[in-house]
C-alpha positions in Angstrom: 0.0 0.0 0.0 1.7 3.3 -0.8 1.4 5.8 1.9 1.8 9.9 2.1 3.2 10.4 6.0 5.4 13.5 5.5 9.0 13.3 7.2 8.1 15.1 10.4 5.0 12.4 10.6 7.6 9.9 10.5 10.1 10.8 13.3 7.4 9.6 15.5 8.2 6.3 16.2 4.9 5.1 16.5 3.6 6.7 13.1 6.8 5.2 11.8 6.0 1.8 13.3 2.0 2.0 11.3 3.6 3.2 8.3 5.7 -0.3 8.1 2.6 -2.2 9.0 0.3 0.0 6.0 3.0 -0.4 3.3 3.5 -4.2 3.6 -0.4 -4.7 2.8 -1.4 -5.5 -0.7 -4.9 -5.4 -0.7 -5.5 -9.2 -1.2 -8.3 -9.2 0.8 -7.1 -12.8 2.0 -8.2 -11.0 5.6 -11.8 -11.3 4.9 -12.2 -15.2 4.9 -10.8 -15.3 8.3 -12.3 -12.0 9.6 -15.3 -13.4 12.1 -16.8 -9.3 11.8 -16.7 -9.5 8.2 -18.7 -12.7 7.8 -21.0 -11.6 10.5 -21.8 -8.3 9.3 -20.8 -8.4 5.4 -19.8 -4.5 5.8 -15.8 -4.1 3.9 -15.2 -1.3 6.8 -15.6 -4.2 8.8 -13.0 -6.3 7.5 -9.4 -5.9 8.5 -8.7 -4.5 5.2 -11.3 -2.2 5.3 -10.2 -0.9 8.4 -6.7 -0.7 7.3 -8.3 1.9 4.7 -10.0 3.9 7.5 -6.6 4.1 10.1 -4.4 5.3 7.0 -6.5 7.9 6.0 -7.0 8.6 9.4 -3.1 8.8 10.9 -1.7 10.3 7.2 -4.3 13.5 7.4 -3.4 13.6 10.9 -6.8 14.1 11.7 -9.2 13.7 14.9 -11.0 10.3 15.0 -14.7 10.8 13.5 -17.3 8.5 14.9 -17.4 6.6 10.9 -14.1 5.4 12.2 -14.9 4.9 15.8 -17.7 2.3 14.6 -15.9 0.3 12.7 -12.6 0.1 14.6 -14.7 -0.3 17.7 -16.3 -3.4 16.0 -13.0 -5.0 15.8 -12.1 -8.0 17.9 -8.3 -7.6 17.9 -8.9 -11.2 17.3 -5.5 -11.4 14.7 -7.2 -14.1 12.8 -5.9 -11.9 9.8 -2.4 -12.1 10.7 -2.4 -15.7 10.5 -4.1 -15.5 7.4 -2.0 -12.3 5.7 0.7 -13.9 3.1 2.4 -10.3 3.6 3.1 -10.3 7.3 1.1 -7.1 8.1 1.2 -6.9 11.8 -2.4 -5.7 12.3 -1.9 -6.1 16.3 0.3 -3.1 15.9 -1.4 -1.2 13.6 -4.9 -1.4 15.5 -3.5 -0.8 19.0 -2.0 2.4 17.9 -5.5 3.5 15.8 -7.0 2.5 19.4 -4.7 5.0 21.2 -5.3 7.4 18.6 -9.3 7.2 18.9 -9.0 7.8 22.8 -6.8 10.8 22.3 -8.7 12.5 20.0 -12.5 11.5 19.8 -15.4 12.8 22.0 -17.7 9.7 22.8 -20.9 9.9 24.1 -21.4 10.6 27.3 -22.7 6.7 28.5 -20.0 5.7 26.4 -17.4 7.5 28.4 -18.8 6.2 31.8 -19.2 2.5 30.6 -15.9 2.4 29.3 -14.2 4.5 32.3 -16.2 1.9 35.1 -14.5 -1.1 33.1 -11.3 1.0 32.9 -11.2 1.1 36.9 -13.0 -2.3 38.0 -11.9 -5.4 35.9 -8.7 -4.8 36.4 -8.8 -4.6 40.2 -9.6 -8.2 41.5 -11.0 -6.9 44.6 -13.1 -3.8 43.0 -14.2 -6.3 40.7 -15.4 -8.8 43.3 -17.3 -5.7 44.7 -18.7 -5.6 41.5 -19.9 -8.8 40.6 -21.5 -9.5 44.0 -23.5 -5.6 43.2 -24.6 -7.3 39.7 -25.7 -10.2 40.9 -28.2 -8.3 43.4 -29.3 -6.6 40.0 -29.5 -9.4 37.6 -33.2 -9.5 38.3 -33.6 -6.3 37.0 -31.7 -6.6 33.9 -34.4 -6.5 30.9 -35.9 -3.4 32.6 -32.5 -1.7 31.8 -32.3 -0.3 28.0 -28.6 -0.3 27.3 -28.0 -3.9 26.0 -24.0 -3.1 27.2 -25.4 -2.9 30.6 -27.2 -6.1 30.1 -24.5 -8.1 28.7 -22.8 -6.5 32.2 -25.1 -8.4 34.6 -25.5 -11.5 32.6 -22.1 -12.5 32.7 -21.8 -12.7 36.6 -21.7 -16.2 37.4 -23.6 -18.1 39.3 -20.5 -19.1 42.0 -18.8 -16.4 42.8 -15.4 -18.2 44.5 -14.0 -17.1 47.4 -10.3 -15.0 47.3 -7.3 -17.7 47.2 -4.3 -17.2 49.4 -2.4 -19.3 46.5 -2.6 -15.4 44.5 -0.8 -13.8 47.3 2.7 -12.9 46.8 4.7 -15.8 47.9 7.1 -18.8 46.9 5.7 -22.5 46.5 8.5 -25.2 46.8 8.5 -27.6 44.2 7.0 -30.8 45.4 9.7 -33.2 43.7 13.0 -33.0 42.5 13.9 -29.1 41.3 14.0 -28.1 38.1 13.7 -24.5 37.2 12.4 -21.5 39.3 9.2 -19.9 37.4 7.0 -16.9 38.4 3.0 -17.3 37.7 0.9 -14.2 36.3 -1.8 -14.7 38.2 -4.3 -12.4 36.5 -7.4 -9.7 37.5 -10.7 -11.2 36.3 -9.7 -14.4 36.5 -8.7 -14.2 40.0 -12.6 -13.2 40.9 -14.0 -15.2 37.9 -12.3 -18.5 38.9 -9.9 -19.3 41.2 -9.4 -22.8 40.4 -7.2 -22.5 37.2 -4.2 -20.7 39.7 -4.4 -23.2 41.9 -4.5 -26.5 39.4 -1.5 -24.5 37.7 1.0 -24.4 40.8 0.0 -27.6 42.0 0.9 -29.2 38.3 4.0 -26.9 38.0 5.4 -28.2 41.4 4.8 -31.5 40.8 6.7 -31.6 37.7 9.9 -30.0 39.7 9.4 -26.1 39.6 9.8 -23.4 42.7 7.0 -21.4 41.5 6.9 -17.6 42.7 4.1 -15.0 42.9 6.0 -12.0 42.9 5.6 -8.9 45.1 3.8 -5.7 42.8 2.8 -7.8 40.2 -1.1 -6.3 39.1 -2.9 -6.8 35.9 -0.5 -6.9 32.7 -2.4 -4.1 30.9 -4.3 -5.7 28.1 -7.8 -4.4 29.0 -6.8 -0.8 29.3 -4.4 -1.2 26.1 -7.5 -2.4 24.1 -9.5 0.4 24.9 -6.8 2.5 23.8 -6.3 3.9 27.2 -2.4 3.5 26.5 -1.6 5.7 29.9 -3.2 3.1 32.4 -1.9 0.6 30.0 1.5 1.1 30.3 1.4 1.8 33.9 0.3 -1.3 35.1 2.6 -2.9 32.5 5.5 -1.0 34.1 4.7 -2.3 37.2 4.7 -5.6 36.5 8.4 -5.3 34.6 9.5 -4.1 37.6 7.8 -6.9 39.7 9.9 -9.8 37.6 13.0 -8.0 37.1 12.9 -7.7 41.2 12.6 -11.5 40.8 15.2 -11.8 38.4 18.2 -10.0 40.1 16.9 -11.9 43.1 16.9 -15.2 42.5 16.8 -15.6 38.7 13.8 -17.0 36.5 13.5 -19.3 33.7 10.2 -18.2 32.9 7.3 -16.5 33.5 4.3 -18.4 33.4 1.1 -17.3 32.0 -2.6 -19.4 31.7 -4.8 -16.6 30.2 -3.5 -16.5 27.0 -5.2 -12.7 26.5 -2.3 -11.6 28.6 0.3 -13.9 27.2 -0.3 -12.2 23.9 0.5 -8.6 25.6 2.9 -9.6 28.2 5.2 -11.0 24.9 4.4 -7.6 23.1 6.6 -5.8 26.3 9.4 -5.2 24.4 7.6 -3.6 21.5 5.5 -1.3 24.0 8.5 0.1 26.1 11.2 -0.1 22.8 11.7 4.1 23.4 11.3 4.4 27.1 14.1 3.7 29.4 12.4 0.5 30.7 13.3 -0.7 26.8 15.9 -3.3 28.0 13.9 -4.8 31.1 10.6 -5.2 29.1 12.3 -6.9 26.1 13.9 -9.0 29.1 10.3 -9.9 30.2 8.4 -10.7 26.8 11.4 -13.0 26.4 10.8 -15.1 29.3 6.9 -15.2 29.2 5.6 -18.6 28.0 2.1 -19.5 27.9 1.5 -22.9 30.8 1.3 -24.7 27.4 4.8 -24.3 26.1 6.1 -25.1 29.2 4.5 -28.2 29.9 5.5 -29.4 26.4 9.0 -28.3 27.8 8.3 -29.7 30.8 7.2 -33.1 29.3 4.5 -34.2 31.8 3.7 -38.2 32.1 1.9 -39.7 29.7 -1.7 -40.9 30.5 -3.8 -44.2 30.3 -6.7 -43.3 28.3 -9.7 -41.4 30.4 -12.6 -42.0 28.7 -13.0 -38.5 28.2 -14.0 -36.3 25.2 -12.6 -32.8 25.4 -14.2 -30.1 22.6 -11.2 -28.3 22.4 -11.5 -24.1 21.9 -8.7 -22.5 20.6 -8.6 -18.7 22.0 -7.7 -16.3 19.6 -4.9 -14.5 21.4 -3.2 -18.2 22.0 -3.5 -19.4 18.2 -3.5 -16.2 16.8 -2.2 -13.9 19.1 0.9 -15.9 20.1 0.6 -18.4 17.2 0.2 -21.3 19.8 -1.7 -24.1 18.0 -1.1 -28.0 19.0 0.7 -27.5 22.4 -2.8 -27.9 24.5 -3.8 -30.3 22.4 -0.7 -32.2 21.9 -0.3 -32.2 26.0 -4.0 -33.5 26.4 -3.6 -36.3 24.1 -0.6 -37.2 26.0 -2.2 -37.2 29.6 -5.2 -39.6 28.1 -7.8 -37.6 26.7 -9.7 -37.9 23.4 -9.6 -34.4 21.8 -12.3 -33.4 19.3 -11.4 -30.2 17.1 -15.0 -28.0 16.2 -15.2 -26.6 12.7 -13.8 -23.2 12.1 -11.8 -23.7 14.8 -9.9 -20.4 13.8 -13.0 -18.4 14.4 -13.2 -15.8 17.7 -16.1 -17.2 20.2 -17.1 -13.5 20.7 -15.4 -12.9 24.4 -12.3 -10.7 23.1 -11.4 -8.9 26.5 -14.7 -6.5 27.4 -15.7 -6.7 23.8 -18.8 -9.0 24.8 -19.6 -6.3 26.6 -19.1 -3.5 24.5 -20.4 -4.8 21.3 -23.0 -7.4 23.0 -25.1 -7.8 19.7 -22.0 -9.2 17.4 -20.8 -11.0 20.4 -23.7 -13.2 21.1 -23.8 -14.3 17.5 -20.0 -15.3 17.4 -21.0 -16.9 20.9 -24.1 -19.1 19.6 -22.0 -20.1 15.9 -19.1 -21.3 18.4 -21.1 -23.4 20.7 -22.7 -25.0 17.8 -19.3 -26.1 16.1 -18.3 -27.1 20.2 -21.8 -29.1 21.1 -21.8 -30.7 17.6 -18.7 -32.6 18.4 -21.0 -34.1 21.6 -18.1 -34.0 24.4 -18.1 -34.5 27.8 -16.2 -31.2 28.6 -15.1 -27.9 26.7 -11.3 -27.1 27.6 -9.7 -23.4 26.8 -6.8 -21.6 27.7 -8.5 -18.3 28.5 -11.0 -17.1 31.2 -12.7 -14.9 28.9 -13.4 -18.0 26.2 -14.2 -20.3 29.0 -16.9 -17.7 30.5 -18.2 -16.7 26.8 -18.8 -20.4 26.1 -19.8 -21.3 29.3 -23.1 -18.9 29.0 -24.1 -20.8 26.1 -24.4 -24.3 26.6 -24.7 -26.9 29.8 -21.4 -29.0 29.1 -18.6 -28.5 31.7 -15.9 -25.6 30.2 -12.6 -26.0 32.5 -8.9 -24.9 31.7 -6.6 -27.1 30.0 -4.5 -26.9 32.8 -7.3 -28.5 35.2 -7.2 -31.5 33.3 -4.1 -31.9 33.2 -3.3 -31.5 36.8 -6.1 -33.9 37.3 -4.8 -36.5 35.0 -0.9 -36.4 37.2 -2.5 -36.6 40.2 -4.6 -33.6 41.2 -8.5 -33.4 42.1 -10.7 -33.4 39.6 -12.2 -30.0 37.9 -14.9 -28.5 40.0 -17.1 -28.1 36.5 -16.6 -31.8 36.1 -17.4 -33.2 39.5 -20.6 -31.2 39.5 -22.0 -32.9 36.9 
């Protein structure tokens, strides 16, 4: 694609950095087969390629956002499905993170649009706040279909029905491994995920230790800045990022780590995008040190090698997340691993396609994300398993509001197949 940035546009690094990414796009349209926006709502603008049209003209004018753009960008899943797809390499990630940052800097939204977004800003990313929260919704869950905003709806239908009570295991600390010692880890132990469900920390130490690692949960560590860096909101973004680089490079000098360990792949996919986020600050050297030595729980237990399993009798459905696949281009590992412990895996059609969850997009654009939800579960239940495994809280809630079969984290299966209890959706049932 040619491009018109002038030369003072272009000693901006992060103009620089989109006018890379617009030139290296050849208009092959190859993003729209893939695009799960595009094939729900048949619009171009809402096709990757189409939006790469609207951020150009956008960023090269050096314009204000205008609330044509703000639609269709705002429809947008940052699901990367076109990056696995492009046969030029555009990095769309990049591309749509900076157009994001753009929007917020420049664009007036509506007034409930500021609030909703601002209340997500400041809650999900506080496990405690967020706690709060979700025990507030569920006392107004009743009262949902008398509220008009749908957003607001989609709000109070996603609290669960077990809210779980706070885990100790989340609380800075080090857990000795429980056999022979093998490498020293840190855990990411998440925001939502640490109201939402507080099972998949805990299966994940207990399965780390046993296969031989000192696991740490280190001092200062908050969330890693994907839900604010979505929403453009690149300020609270990189602070809590900062934080966290700080947290593991404390960790580092101390005592050293082989990895850091990661089991919601959303913030996998940002935590390894570090390096790129802090390349001109002064943190530049520690972040890149940090995206190097993040690993999803998945590539480390095929590092790891755990023991192979008699067969369960179990048939797991499979969802590949978008920002594990996609986002971090992690595709048999979890399936590879459950194989290995014993389980039958079934793969759903379009398994490349987003279930609709995408951060707070399911409740931000509730309409588009219920019909990604309902085509997802139908490619899931058609494969009749007895339990939906994913690698990401947000996937595993999304899906989990649409059908009755038990949705649990790879890792839960796995620690139960070495030895640990069984998941909590399974022995409910």
């Amino acid at each position: 694609m040619q491009t018109n940035f002038s030369d003072a546009q272009l000693q901006v690094p992060a103009l620089a950095r989109s006018n890379e990414i617009l030139r290296a796009c050849v208009h092959c349209g190859f993003c729209t087969a893939t695009c799960p926006t595009y094939q729900v709502l048949g619009d171009e603008l809402d096709s990757p390629r189409g939006r790469i049209y609207l951020i150009k003209e956008m960023l090269e004018s050096g314009r204000a956002a205008d609330a044509r753009t703000v639609k269709h960008l705002d429809r947008c899943l940052s699901c990367l499905a076109c990056m696995t797809t492009c046969p030029s390499g555009v990095h769309y990630m990049h591309l749509i993170d900076h157009a994001r940052a753009h929007v917020e800097a420049t664009y007036q939204r509506p007034l409930t649009d500021r609030m909703l977004r601002w209340v997500l800003a400041k809650v999900l990313p506080y496990p405690m706040r967020f706690r709060v929260a979700l025990l507030l919704a569920k006392l107004g869950r009743p009262f949902a279909r008398l509220i008009p905003d749908a957003r607001v709806q989609a709000m109070l239908d996603m609290v669960p029905a077990r809210i779980p009570p706070v885990s100790r295991n989340d609380d800075p600390q080090v857990f000795a491994p429980t056999g022979p010692r093998r490498m020293r880890v840190a855990l990411i132990t998440g925001c939502a995920q640490k109201a939402l469900n507080t099972d998949i920390n805990d299966a994940t130490l207990r399965l780390l230790r046993r296969l031989g690692c000192e696991v740490v949960i280190p001092r200062g560590m908050g969330c890693c800045g994907a839900l604010t860096h979505h929403m453009g909101r690149e300020g609270e973004a990189h602070a809590a990022a900062a934080a966290n680089i700080r947290a593991f490079m404390a960790e580092v000098r101390a005592g050293g780590l082989e990895a850091i360990v990661i089991n919601t792949s959303g913030c996998g996919t940002t935590v390894k995008d570090y390096g790129h986020m802090f390349r001109t600050s002064p943190l530049a050297d520690e972040a890149a040190t940090v995206a190097g030595l993040a690993l999803d729980i998945s590539e480390l237990l095929a590092r790891l090698e755990i023991p192979e399993g008699a067969d369960k009798g179990l048939r797991v459905a499979y969802h590949a997340a978008c920002s594990l696949q996609h986002g971090q281009q992690i595709k048999t590992a979890p399936k590879e691993l459950l194989k290995r412990a014993g389980f039958t895996v079934l793969e759903p059609a379009d398994s490349h396609l987003c279930c609709g969850s995408a951060g707070t997009y399911n409740l931000l654009q509730p309409a588009i994300s219920q019909e990604l939800k309902a085509r997802k579960v139908a490619t899931l239940t058609a494969k009749t398993p007895d339990v939906i495994a994913a690698g990401n809280i947000g996937c595993m809630m999304q899906i989990g509001s649409g059908t009755g079969i038990p949705v649990v984290h790879t890792v839960e299966l796995l620690d139960w197949a070495t030895g640990g209890p069984m998941p909590r959706a399974l022995s409910a049932t």
